[in-house]
mmCIF file of the N, C-alpha and C atoms, coordinates in Angstrom:
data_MODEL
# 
_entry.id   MODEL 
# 
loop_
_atom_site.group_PDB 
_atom_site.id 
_atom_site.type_symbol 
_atom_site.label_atom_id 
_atom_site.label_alt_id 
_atom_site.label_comp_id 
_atom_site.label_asym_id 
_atom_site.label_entity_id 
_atom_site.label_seq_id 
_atom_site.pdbx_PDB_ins_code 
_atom_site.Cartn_x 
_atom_site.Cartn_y 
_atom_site.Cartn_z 
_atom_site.occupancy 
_atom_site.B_iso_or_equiv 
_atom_site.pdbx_formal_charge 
_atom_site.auth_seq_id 
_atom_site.auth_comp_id 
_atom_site.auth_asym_id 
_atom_site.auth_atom_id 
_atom_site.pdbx_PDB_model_num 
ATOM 1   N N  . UNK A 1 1  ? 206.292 81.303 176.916 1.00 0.00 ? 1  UNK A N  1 
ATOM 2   C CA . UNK A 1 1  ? 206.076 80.300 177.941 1.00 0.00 ? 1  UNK A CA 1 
ATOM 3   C C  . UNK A 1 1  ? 204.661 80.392 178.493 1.00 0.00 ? 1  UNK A C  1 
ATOM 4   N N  . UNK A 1 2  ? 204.111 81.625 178.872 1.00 0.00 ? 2  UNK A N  1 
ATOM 5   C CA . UNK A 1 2  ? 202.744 81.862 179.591 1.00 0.00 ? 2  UNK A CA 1 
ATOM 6   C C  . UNK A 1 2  ? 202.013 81.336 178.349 1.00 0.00 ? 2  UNK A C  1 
ATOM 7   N N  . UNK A 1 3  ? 201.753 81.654 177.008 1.00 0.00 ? 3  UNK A N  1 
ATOM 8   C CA . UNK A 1 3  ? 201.080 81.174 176.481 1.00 0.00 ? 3  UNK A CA 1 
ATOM 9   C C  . UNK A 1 3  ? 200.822 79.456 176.147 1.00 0.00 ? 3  UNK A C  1 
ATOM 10  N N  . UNK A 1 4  ? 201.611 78.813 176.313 1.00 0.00 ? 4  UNK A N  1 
ATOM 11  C CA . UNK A 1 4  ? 201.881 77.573 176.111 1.00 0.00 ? 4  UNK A CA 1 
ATOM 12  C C  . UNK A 1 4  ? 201.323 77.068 177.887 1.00 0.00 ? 4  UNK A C  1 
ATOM 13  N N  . UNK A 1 5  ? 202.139 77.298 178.668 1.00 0.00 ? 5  UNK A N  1 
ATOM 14  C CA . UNK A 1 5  ? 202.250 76.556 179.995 1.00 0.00 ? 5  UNK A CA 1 
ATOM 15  C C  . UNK A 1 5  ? 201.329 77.063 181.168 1.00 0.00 ? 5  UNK A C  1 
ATOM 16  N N  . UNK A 1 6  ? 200.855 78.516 180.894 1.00 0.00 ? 6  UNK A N  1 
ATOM 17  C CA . UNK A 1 6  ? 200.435 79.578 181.677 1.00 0.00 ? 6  UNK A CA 1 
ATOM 18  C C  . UNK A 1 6  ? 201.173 80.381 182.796 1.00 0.00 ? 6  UNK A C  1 
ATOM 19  N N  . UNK A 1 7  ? 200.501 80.876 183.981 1.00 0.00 ? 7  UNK A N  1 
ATOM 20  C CA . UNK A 1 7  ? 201.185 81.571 184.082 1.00 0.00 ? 7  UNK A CA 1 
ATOM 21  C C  . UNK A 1 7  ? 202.366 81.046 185.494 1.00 0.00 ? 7  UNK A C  1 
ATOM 22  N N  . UNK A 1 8  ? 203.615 81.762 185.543 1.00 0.00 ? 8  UNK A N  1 
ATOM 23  C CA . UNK A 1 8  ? 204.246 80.958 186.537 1.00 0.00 ? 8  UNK A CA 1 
ATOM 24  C C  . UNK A 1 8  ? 204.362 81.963 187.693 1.00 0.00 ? 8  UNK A C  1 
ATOM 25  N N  . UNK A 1 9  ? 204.297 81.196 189.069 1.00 0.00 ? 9  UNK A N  1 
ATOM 26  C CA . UNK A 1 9  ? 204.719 82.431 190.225 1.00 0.00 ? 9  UNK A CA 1 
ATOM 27  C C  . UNK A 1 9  ? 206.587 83.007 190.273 1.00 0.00 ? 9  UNK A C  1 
ATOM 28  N N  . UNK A 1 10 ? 206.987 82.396 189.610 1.00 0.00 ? 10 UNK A N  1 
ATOM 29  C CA . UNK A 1 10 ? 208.276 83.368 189.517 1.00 0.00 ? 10 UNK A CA 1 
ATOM 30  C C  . UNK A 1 10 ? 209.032 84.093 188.037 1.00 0.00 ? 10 UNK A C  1 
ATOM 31  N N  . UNK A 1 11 ? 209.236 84.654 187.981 1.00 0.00 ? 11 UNK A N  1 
ATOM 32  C CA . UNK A 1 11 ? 210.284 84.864 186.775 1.00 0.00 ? 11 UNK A CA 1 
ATOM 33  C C  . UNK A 1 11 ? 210.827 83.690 185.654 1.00 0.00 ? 11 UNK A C  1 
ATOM 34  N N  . UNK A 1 12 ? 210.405 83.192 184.250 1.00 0.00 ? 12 UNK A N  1 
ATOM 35  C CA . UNK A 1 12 ? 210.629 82.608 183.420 1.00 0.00 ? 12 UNK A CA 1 
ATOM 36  C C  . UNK A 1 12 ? 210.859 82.841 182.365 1.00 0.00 ? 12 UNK A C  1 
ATOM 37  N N  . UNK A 1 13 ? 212.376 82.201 182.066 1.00 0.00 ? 13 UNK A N  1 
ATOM 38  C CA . UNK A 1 13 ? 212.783 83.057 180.327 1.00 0.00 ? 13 UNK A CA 1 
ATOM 39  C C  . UNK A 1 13 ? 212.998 81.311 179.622 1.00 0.00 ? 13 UNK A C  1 
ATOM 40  N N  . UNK A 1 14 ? 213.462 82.029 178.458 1.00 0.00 ? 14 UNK A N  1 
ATOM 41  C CA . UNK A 1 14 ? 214.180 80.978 177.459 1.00 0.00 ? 14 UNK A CA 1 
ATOM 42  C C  . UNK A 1 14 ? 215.414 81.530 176.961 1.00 0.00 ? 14 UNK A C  1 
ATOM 43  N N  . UNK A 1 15 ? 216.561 81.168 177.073 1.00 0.00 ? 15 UNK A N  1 
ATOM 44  C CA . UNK A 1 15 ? 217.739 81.078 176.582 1.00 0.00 ? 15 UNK A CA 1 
ATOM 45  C C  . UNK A 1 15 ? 218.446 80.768 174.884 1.00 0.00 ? 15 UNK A C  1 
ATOM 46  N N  . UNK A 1 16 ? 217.366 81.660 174.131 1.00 0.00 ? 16 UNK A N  1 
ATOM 47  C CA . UNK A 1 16 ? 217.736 80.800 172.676 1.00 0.00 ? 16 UNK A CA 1 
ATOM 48  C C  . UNK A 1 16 ? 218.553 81.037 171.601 1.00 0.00 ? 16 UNK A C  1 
ATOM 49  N N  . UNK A 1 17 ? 219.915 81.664 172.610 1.00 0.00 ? 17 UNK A N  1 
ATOM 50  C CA . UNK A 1 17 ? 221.000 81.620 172.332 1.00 0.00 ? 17 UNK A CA 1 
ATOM 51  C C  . UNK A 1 17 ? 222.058 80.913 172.594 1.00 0.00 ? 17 UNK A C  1 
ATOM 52  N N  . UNK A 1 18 ? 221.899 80.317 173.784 1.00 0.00 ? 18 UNK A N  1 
ATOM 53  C CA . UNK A 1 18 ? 222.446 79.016 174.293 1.00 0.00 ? 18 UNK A CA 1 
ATOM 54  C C  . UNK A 1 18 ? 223.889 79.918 175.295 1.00 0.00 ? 18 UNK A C  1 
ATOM 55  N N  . UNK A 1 19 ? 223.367 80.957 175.426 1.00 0.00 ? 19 UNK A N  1 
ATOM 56  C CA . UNK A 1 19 ? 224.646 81.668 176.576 1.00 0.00 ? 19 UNK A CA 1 
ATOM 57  C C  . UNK A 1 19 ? 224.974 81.026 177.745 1.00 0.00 ? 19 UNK A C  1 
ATOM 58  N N  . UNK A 1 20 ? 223.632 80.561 178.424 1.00 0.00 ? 20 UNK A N  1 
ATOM 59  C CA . UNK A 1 20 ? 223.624 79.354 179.112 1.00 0.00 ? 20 UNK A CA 1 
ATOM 60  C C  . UNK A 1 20 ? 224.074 78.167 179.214 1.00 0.00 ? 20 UNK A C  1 
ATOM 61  N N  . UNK A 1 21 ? 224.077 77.710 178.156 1.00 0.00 ? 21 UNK A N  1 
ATOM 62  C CA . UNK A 1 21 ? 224.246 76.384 177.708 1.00 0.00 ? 21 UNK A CA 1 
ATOM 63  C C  . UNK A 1 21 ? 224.880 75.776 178.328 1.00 0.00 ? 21 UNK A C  1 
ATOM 64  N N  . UNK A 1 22 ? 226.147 76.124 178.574 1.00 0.00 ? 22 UNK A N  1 
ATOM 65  C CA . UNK A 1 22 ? 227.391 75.087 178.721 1.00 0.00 ? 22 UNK A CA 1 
ATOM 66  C C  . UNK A 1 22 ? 226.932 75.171 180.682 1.00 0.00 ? 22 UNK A C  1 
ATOM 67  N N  . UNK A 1 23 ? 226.683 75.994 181.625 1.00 0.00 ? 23 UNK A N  1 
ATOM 68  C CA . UNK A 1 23 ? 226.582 75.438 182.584 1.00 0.00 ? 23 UNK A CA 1 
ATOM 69  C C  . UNK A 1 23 ? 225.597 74.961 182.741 1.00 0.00 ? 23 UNK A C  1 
ATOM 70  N N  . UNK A 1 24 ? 223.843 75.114 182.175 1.00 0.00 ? 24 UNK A N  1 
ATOM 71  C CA . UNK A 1 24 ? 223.091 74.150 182.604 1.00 0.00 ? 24 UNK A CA 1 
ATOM 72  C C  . UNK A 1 24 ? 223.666 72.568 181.779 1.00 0.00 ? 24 UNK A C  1 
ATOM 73  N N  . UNK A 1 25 ? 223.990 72.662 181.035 1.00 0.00 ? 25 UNK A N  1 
ATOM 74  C CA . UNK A 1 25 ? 224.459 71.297 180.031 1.00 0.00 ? 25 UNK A CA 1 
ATOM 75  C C  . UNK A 1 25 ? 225.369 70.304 181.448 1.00 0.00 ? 25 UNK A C  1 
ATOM 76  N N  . UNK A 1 26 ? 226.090 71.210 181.983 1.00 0.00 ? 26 UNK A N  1 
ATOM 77  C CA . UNK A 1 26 ? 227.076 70.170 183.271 1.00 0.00 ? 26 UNK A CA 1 
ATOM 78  C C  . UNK A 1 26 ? 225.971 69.903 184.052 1.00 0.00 ? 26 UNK A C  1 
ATOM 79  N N  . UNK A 1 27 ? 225.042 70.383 184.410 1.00 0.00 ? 27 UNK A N  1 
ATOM 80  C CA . UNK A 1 27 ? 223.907 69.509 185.552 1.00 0.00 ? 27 UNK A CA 1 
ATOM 81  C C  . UNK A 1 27 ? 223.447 68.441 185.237 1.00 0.00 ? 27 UNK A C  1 
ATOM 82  N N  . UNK A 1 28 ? 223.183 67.913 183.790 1.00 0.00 ? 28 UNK A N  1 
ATOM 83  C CA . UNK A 1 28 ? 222.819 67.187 182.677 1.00 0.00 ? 28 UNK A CA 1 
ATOM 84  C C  . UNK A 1 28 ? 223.451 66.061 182.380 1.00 0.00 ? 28 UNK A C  1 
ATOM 85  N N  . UNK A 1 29 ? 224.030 64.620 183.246 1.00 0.00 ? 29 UNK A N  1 
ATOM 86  C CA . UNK A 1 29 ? 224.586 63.754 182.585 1.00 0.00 ? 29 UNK A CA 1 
ATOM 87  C C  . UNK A 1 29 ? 224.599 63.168 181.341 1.00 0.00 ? 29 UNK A C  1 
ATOM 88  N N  . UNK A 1 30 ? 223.230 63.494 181.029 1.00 0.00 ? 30 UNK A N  1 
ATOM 89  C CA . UNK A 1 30 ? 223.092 62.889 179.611 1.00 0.00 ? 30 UNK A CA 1 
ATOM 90  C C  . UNK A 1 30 ? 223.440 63.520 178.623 1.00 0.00 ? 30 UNK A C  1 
ATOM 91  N N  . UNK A 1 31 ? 223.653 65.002 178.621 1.00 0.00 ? 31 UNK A N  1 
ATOM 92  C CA . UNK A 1 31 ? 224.253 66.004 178.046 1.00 0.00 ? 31 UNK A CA 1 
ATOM 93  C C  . UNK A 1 31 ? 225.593 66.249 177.830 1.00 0.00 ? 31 UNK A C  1 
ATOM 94  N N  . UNK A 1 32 ? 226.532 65.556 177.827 1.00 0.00 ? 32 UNK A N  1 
ATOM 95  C CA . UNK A 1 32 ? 227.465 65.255 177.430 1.00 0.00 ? 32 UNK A CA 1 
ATOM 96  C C  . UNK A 1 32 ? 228.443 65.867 176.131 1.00 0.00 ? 32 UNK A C  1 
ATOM 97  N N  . UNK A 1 33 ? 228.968 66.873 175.495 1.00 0.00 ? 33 UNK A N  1 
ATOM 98  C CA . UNK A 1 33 ? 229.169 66.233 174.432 1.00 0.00 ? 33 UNK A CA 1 
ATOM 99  C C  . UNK A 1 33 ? 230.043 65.587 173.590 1.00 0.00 ? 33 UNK A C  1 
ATOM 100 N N  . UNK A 1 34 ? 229.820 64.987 172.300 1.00 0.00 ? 34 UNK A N  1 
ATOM 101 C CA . UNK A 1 34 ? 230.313 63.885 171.936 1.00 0.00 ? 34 UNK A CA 1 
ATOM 102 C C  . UNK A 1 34 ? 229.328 62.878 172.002 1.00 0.00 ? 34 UNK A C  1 
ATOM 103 N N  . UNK A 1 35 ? 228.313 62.706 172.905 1.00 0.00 ? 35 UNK A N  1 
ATOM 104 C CA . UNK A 1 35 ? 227.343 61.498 172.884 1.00 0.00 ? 35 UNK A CA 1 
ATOM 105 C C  . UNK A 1 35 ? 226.829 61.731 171.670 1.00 0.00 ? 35 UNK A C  1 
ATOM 106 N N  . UNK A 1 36 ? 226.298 60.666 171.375 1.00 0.00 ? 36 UNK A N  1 
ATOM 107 C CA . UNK A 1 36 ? 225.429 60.496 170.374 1.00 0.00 ? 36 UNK A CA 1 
ATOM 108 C C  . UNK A 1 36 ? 223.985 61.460 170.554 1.00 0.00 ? 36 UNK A C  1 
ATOM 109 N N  . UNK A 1 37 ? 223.878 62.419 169.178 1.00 0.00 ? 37 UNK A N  1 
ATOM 110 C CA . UNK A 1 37 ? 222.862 62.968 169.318 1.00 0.00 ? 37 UNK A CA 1 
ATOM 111 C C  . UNK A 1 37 ? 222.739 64.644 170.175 1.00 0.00 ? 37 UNK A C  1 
ATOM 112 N N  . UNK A 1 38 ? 223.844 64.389 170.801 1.00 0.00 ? 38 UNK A N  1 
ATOM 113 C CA . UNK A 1 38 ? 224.232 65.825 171.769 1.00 0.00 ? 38 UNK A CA 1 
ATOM 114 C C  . UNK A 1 38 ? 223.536 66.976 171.252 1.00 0.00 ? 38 UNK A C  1 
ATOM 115 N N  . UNK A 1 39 ? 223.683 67.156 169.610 1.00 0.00 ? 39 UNK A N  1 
ATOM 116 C CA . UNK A 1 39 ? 222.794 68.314 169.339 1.00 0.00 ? 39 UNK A CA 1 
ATOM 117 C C  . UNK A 1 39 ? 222.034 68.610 169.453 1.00 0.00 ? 39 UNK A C  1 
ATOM 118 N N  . UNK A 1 40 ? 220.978 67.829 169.484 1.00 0.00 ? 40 UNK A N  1 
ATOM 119 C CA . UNK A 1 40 ? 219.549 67.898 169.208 1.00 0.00 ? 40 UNK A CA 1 
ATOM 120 C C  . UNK A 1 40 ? 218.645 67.276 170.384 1.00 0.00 ? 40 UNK A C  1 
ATOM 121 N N  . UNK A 1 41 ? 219.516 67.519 171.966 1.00 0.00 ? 41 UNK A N  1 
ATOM 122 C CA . UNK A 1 41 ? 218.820 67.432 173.281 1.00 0.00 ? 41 UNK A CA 1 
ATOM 123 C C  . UNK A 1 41 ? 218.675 68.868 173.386 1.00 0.00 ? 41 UNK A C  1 
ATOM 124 N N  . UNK A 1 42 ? 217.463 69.044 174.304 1.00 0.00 ? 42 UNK A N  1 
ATOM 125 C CA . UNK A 1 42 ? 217.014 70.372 174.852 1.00 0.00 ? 42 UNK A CA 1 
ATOM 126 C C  . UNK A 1 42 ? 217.257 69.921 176.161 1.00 0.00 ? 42 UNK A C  1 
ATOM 127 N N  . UNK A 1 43 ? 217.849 71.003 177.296 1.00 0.00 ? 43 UNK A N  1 
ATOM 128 C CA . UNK A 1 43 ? 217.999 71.025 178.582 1.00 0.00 ? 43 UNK A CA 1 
ATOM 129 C C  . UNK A 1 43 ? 217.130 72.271 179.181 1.00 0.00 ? 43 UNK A C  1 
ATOM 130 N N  . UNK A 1 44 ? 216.144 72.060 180.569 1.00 0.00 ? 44 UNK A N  1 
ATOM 131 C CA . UNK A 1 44 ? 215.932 72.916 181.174 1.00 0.00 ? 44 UNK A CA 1 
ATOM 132 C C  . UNK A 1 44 ? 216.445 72.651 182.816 1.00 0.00 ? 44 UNK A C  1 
ATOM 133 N N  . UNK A 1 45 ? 216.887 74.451 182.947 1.00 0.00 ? 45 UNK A N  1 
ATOM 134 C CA . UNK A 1 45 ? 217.296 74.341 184.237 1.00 0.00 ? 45 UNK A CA 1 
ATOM 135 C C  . UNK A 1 45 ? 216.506 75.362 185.343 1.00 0.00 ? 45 UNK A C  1 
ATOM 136 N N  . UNK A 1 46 ? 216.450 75.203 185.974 1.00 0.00 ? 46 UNK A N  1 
ATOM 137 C CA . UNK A 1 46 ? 215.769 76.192 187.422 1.00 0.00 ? 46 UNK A CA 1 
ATOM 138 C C  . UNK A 1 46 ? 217.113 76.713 187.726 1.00 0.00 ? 46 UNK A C  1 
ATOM 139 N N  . UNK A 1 47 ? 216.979 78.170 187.770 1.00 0.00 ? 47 UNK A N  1 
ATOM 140 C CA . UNK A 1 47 ? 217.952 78.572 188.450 1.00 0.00 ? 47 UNK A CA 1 
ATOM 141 C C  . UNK A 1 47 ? 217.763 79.811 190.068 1.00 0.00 ? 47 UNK A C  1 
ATOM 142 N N  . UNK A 1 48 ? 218.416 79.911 190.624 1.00 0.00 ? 48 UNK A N  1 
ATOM 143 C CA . UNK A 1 48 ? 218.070 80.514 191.476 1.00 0.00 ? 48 UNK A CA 1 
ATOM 144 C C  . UNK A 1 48 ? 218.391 81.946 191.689 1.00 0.00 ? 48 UNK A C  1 
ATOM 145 N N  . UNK A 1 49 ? 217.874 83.236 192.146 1.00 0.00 ? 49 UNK A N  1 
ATOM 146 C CA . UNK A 1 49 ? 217.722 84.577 192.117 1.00 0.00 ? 49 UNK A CA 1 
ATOM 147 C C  . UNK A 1 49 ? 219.810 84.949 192.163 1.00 0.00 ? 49 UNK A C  1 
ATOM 148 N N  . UNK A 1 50 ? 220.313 83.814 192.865 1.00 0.00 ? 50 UNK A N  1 
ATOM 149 C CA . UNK A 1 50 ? 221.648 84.324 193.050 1.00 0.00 ? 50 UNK A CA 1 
ATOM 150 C C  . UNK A 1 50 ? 222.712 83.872 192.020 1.00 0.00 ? 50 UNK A C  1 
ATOM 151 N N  . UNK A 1 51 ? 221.794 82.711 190.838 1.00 0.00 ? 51 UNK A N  1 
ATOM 152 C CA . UNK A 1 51 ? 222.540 82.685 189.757 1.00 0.00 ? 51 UNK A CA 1 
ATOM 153 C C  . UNK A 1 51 ? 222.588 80.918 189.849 1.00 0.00 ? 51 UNK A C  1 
ATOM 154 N N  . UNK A 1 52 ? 222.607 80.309 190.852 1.00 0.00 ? 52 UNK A N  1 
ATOM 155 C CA . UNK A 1 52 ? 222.984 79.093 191.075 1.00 0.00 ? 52 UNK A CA 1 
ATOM 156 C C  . UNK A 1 52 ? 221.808 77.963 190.403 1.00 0.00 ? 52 UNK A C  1 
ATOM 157 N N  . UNK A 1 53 ? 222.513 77.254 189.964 1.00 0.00 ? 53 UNK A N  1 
ATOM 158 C CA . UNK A 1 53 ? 221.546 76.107 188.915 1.00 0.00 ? 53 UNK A CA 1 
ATOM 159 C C  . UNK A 1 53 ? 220.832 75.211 190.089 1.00 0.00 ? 53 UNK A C  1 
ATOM 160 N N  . UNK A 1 54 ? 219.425 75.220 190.433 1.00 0.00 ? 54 UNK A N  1 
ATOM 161 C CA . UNK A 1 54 ? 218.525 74.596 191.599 1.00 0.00 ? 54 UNK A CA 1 
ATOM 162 C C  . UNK A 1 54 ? 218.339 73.253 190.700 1.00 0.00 ? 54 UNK A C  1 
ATOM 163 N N  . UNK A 1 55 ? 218.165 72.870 189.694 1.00 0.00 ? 55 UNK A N  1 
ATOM 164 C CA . UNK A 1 55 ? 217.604 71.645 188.492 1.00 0.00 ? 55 UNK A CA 1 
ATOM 165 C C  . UNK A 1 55 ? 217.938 72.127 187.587 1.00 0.00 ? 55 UNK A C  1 
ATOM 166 N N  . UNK A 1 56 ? 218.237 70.648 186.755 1.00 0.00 ? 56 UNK A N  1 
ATOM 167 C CA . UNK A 1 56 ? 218.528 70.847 185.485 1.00 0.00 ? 56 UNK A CA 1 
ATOM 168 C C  . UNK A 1 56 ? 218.579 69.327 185.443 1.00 0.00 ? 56 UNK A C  1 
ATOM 169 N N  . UNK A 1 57 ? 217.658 69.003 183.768 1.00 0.00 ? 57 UNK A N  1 
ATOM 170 C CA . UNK A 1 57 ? 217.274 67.772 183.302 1.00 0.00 ? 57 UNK A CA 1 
ATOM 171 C C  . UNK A 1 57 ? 216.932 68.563 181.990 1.00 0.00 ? 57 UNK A C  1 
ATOM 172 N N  . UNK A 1 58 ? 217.021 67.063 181.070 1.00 0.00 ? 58 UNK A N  1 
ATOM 173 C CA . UNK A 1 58 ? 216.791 66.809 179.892 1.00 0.00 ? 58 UNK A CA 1 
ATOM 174 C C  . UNK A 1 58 ? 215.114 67.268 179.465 1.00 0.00 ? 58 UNK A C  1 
ATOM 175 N N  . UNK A 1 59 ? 214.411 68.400 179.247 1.00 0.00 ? 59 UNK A N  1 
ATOM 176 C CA . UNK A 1 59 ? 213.221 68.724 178.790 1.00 0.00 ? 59 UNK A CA 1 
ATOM 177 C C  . UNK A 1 59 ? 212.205 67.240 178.648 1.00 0.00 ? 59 UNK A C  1 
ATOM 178 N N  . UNK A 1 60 ? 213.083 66.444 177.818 1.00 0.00 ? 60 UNK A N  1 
ATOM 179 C CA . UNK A 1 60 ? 211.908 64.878 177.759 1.00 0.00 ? 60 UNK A CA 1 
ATOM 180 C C  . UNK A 1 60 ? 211.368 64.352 178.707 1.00 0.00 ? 60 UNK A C  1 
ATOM 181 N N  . UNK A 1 61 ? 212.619 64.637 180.197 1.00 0.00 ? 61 UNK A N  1 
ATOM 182 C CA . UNK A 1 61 ? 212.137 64.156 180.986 1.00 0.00 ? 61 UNK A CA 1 
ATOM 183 C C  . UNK A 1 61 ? 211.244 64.820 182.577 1.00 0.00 ? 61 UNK A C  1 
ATOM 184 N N  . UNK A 1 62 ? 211.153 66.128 182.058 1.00 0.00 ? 62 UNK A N  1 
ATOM 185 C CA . UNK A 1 62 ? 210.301 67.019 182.682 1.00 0.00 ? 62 UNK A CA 1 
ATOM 186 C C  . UNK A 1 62 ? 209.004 66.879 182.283 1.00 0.00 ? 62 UNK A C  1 
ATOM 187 N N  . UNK A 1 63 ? 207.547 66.978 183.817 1.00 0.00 ? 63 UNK A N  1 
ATOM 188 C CA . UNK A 1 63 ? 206.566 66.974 182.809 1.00 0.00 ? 63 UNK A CA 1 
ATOM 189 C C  . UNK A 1 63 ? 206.090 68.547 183.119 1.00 0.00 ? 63 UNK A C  1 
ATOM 190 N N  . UNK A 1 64 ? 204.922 68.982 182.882 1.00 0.00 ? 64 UNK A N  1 
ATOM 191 C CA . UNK A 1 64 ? 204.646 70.709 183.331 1.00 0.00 ? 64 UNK A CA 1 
ATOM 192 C C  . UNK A 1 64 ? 204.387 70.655 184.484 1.00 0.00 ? 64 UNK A C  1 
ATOM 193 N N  . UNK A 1 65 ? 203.903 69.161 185.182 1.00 0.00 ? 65 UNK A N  1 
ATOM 194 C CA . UNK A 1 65 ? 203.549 69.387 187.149 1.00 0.00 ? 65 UNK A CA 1 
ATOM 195 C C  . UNK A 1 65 ? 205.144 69.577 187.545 1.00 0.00 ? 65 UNK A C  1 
ATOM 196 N N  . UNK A 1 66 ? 205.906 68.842 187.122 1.00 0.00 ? 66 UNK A N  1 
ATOM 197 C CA . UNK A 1 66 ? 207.081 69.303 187.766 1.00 0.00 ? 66 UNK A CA 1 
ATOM 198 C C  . UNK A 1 66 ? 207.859 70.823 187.985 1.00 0.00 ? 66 UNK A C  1 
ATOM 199 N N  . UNK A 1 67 ? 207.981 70.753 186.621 1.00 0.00 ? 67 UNK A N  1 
ATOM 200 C CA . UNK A 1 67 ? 208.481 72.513 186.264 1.00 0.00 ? 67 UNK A CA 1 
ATOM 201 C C  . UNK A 1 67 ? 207.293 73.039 187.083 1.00 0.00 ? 67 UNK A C  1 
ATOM 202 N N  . UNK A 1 68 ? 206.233 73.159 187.436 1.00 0.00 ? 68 UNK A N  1 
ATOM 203 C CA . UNK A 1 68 ? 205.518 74.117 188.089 1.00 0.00 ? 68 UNK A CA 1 
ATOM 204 C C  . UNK A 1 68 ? 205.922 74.037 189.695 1.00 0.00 ? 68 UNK A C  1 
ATOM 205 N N  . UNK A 1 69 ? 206.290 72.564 190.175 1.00 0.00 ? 69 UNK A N  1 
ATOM 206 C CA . UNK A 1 69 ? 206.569 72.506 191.750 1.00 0.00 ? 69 UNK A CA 1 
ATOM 207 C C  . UNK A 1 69 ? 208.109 72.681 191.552 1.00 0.00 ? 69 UNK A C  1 
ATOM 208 N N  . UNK A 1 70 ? 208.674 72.635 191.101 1.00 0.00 ? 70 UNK A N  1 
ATOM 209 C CA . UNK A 1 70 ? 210.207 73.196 190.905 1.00 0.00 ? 70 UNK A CA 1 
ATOM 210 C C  . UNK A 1 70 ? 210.222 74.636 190.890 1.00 0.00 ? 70 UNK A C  1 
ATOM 211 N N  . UNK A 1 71 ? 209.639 75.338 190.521 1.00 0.00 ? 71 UNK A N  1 
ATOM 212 C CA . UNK A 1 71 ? 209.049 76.998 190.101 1.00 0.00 ? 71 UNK A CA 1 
ATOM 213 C C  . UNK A 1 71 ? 208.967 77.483 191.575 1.00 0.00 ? 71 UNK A C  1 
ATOM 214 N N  . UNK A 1 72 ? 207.824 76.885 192.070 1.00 0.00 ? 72 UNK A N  1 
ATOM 215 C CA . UNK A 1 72 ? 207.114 76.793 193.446 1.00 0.00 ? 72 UNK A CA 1 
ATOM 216 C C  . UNK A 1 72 ? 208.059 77.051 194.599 1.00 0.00 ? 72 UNK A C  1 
ATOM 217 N N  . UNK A 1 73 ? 208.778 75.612 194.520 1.00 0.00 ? 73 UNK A N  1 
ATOM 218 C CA . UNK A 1 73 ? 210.371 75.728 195.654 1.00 0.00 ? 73 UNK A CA 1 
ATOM 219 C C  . UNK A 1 73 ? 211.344 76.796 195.654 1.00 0.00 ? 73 UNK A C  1 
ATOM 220 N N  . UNK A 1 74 ? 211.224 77.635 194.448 1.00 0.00 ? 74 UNK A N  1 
ATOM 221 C CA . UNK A 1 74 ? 211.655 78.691 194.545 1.00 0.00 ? 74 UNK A CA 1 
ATOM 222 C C  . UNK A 1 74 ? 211.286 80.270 195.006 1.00 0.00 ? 74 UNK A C  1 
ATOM 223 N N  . UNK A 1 75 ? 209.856 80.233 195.547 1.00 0.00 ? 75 UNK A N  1 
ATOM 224 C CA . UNK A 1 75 ? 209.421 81.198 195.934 1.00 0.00 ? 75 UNK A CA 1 
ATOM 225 C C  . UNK A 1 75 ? 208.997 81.207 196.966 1.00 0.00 ? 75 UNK A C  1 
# 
């Protein structure tokens, strides 16, 4: 992530096992599955130090100012 986005003021992983999945996927209306395409959406979520999902949207529709002031609200 730091190499791509730089660096963030809180704690940032990637999930690319999808252990996650299924509860950031419920924040996600469009994430659904069964919709058309379901596989091959990426979801990111903000979550918070106590576990609780703060955001969660469809990656397409995140841009990096956001994820950075979403980051932000958390610290």
């Amino acid at each position: 992530m730091s190499k791509t986005a730089g660096r963030f003021e809180v704690p940032v992983g990637i999930d690319i096992k999808g252990a996650a999945g299924y509860a950031i996927t419920n924040g996600v209306p469009e994430m659904q599955p069964g919709q058309p395409g379901f596989e091959t959406l990426v979801a990111i979520a903000v979550v918070r130090s106590d576990g609780t999902i703060a955001r969660a949207t469809l990656a397409s529709k995140a841009t990096d100012a956001q994820l950075r002031n979403w980051l932000r609200e958390l610290s």
